[in-house]
C-alpha positions as semicolon CSV with decimal commas, in nm:
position;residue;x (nm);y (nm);z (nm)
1;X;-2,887;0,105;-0,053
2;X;-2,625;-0,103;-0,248
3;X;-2,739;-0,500;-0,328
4;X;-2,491;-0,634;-0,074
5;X;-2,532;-0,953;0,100
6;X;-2,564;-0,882;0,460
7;X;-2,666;-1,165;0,523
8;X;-2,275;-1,301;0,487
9;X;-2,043;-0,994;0,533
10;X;-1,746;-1,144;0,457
11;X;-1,833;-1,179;0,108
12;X;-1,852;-0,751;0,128
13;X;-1,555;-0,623;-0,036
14;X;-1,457;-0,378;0,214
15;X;-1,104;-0,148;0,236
16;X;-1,148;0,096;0,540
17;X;-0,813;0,184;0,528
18;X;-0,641;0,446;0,318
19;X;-0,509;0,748;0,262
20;X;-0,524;1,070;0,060
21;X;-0,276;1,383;-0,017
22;X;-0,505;1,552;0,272
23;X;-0,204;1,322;0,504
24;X;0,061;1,162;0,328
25;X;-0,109;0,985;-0,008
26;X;-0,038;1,077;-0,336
27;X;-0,399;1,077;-0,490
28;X;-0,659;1,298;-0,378
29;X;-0,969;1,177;-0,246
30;X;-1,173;1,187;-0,592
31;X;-0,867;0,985;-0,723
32;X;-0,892;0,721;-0,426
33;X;-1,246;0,700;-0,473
34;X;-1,255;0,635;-0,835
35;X;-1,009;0,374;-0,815
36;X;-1,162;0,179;-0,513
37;X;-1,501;0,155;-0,702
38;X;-1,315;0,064;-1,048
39;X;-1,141;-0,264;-0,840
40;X;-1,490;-0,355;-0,698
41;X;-1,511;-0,198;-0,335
42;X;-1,781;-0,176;-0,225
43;X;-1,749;-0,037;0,114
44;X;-1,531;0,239;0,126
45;X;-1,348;0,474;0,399
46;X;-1,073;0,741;0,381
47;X;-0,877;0,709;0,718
48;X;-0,626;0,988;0,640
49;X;-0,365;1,051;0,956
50;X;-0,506;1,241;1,276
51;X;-0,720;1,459;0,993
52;X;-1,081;1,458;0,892
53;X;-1,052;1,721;0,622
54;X;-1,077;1,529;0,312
55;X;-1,414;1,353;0,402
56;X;-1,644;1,564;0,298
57;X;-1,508;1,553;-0,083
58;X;-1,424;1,139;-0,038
59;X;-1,800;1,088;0,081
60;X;-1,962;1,282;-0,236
61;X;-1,706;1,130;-0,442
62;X;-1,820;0,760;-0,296
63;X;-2,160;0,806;-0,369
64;X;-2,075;0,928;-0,719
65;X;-1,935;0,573;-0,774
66;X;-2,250;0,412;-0,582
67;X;-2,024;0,290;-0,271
68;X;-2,096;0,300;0,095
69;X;-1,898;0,526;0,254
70;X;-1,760;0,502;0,594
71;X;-1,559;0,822;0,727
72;X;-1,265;0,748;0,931
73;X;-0,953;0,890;1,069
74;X;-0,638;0,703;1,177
75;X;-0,476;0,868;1,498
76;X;-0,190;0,845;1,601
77;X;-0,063;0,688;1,975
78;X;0,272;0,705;2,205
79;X;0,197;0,384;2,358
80;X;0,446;0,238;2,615
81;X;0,720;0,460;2,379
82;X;0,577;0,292;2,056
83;X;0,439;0,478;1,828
84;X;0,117;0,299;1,744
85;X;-0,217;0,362;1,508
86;X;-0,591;0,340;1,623
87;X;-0,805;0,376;1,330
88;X;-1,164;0,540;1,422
89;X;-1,443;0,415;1,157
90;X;-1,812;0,564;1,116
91;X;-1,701;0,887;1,295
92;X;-1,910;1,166;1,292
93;X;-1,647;1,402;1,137
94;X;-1,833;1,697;1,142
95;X;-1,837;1,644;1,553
96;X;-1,571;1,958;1,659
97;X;-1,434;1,705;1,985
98;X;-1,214;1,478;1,784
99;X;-1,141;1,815;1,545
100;X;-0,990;1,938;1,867
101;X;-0,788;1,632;1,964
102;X;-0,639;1,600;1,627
103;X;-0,544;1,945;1,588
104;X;-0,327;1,889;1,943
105;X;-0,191;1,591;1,754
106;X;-0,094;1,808;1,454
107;X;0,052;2,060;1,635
108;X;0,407;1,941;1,703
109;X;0,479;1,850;1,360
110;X;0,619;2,102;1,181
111;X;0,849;2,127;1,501
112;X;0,909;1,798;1,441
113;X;0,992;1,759;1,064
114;X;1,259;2,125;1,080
115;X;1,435;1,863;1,309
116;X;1,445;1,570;1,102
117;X;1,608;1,818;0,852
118;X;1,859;1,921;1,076
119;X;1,980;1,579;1,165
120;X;1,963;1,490;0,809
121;X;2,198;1,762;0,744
122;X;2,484;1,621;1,010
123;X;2,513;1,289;0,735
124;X;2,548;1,562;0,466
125;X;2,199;1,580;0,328
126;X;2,066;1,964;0,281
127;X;1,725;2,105;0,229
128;X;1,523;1,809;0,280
129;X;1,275;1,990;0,474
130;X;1,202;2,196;0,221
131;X;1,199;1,944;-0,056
132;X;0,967;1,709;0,147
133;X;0,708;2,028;0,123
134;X;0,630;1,986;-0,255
135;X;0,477;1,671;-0,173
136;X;0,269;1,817;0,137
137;X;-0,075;1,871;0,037
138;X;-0,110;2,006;0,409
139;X;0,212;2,172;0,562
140;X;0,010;2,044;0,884
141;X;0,053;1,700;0,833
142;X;0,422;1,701;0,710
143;X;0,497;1,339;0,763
144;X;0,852;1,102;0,722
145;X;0,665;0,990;0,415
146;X;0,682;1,322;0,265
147;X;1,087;1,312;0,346
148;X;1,116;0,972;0,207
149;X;0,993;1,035;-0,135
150;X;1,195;1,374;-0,199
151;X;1,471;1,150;-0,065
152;X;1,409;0,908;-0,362
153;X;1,348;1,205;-0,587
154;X;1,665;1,274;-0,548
155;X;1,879;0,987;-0,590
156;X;1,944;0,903;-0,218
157;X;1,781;0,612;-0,223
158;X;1,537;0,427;-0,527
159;X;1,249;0,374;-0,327
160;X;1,066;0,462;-0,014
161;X;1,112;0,149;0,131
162;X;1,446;0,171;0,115
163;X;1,434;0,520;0,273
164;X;1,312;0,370;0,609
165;X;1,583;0,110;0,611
166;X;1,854;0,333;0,618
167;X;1,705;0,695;0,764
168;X;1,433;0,815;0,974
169;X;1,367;0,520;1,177
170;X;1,501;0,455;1,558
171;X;1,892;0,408;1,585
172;X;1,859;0,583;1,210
173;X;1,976;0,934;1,078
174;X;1,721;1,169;1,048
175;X;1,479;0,992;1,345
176;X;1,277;1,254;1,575
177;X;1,071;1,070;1,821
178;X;0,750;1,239;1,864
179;X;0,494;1,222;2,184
180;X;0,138;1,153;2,030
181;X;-0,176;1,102;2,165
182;X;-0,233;0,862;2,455
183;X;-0,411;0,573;2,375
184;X;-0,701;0,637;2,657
185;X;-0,724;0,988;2,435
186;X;-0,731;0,820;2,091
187;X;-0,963;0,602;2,186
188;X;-1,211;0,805;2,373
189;X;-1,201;1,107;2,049
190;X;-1,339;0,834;1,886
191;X;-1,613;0,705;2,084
192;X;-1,727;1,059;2,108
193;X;-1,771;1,101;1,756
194;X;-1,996;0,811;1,735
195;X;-1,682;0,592;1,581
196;X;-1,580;0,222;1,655
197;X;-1,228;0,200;1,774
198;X;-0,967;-0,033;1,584
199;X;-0,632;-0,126;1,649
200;X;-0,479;-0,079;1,302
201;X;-0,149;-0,306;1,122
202;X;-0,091;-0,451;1,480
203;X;0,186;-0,672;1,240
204;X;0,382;-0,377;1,201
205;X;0,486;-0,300;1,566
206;X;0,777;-0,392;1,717
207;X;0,572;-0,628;2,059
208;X;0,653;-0,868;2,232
209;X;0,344;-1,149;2,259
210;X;0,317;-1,033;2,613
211;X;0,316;-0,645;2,524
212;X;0,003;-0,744;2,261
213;X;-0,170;-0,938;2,479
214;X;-0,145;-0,641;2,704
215;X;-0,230;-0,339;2,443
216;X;-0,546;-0,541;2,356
217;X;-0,685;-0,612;2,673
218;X;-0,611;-0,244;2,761
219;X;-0,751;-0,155;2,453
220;X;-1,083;-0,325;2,527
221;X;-1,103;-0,178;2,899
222;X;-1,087;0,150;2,684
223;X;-1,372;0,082;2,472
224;X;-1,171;-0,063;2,134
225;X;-1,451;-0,294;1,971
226;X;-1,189;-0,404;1,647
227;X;-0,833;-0,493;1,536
228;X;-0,717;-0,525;1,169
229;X;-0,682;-0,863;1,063
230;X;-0,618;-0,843;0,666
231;X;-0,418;-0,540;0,601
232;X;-0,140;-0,446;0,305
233;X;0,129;-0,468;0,542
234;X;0,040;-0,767;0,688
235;X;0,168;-1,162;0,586
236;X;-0,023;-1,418;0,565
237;X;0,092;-1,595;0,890
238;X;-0,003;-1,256;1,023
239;X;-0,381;-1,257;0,867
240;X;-0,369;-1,595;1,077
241;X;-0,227;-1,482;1,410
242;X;-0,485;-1,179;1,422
243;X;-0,752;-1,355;1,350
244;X;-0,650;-1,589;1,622
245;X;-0,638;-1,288;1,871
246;X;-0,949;-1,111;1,737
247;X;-1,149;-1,480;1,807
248;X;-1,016;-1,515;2,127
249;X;-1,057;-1,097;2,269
250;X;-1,376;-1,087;2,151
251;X;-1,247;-0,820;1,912
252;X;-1,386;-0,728;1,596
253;X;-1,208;-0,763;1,231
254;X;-1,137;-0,524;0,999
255;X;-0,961;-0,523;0,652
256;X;-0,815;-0,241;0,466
257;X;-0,539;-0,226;0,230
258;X;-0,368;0,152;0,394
259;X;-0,314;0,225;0,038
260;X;-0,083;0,534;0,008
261;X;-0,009;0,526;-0,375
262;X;0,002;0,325;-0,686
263;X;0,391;0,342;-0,628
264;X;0,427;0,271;-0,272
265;X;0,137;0,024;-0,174
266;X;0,231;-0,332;-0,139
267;X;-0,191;-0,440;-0,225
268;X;-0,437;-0,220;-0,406
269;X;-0,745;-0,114;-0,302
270;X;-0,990;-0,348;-0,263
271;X;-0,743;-0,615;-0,395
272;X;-0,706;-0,777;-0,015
273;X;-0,855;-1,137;0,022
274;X;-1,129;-1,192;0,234
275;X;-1,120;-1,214;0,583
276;X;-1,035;-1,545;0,776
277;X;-1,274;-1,789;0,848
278;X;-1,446;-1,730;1,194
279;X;-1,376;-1,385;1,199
280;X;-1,710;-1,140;1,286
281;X;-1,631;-0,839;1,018
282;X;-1,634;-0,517;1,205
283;X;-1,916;-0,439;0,949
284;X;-2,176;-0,731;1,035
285;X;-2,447;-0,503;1,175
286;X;-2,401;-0,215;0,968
287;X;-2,725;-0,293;0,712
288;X;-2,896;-0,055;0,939
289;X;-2,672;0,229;0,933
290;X;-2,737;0,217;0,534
291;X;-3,054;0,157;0,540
């Protein structure tokens, strides 16, 4: 096992949140790997969207570079007509229940993204269905971040950020909603594959105070044991308010940058600071599962 210093986690440099071109990143697994040890991480997981197929290679690719390895998955969730993200750490991948779930996730898609294009094509933009699939590394997993950066590849816009300010986003042209897993569901494919639940970027959705307070506590009653408190898409206010909410539910923090890219990520791996003050790290009893 790795010299870490269990005896104060926070002092771990752990990112359990990323992703590879197995969903919608732009470096393969080996690739993530390699640059996660090279800024330091030492505790590592590929969370790739609602698919498990690029663990295998990340985990023999983080013990090349003499990291822990944690497999994880992020799923995704309808929630009250939100589209939210539970990310599922220390999974047991090979486990075929939450293979099944994810495929049903998967499975509307393709269905999905042919209808993006067609909306798309009413504002006078052709083909992008078919451009967005030279950046899918699995047709599977087509994704609006796979639109967004032939969209930028071809002059609509100069950056993927800019894409989701002006298409493919609700009130938007191009937008598809999409009915996802339940959160009950998301939740208990994890649990069954040996995995901790974790609410993940809770920043990032569009709640009211009232409407968090009440996706935690269901979240709980489900069996969720952590929340992302440090995150790349999170402020620093935010790294504040959810560590206020993960003291006072009882919840669990996590950190992970959800690197996608060297050109798209607002933090690189492993460059996030350290969690908050008070916060338990969802890894504080994990010397034992390394051991």
């Amino acid at each position: 096992m790795l010299d870490l210093n269990w005896n104060d986690p926070h002092l771990i440099n752990a990112d359990l949140h990323c992703h590879s071109t197995t969903s919608d990143g732009t470096l393969t697994p080996e690739e993530l790997a390699a640059r996660a040890a090279a800024n330091g991480v030492q505790m590592w997981s590929l969370t790739d969207h609602d698919e498990v197929g690029g663990l295998a290679r990340a985990e023999a690719a983080a013990k090349a570079h003499g990291m822990l390895f944690v497999p994880g998955v992020e799923v995704s969730v309808t929630w009250m007509g939100n589209t939210l993200h539970i990310v599922g750490l220390m999974i047991d991948y090979r486990d075929s229940a939450i293979e099944q779930g994810l495929a049903s996730v998967r499975s509307g898609r393709t269905e999905r993204a042919m209808e993006m294009s067609r909306q798309l094509e009413k504002v006078g933009i052709e083909g992008v269905y078919e451009g967005a699939l030279k950046y899918v590394g699995n047709p599977a997993l087509i994704s609006r971040t796979h639109f967004a950066r032939h969209l930028v590849e071809r002059g609509v816009c100069l950056e993927v950020r800019e894409v989701f300010e002006r298409f493919l986003t609700p009130g938007k042209p191009g937008y598809v909603p999409h009915e996802w897993a339940s959160l009950p569901q998301a939740v208990q494919w994890i649990l069954d594959s040996n995995g901790l639940p974790v609410i993940a970027h809770p920043g990032r959705y569009s709640l009211s105070p009232m409407q968090m307070d009440e996706l935690i506590e269901q979240f709980i009653g489900l069996g969720g044991v952590g929340i992302e408190v440090v995150t790349g898409s999170h402020t620093v206010d935010e790294y504040r308010e959810y560590a206020r909410r993960s003291l006072r539910s009882g919840l669990k923090a996590s950190r992970g940058s959800d690197f996608h890219g060297p050109e798209e990520s607002r933090v690189n791996l492993g460059e996030l600071p350290q969690l908050p003050d008070g916060c338990v790290p969802i890894w504080d009893n994990w010397a034992k599962r390394f051991s």
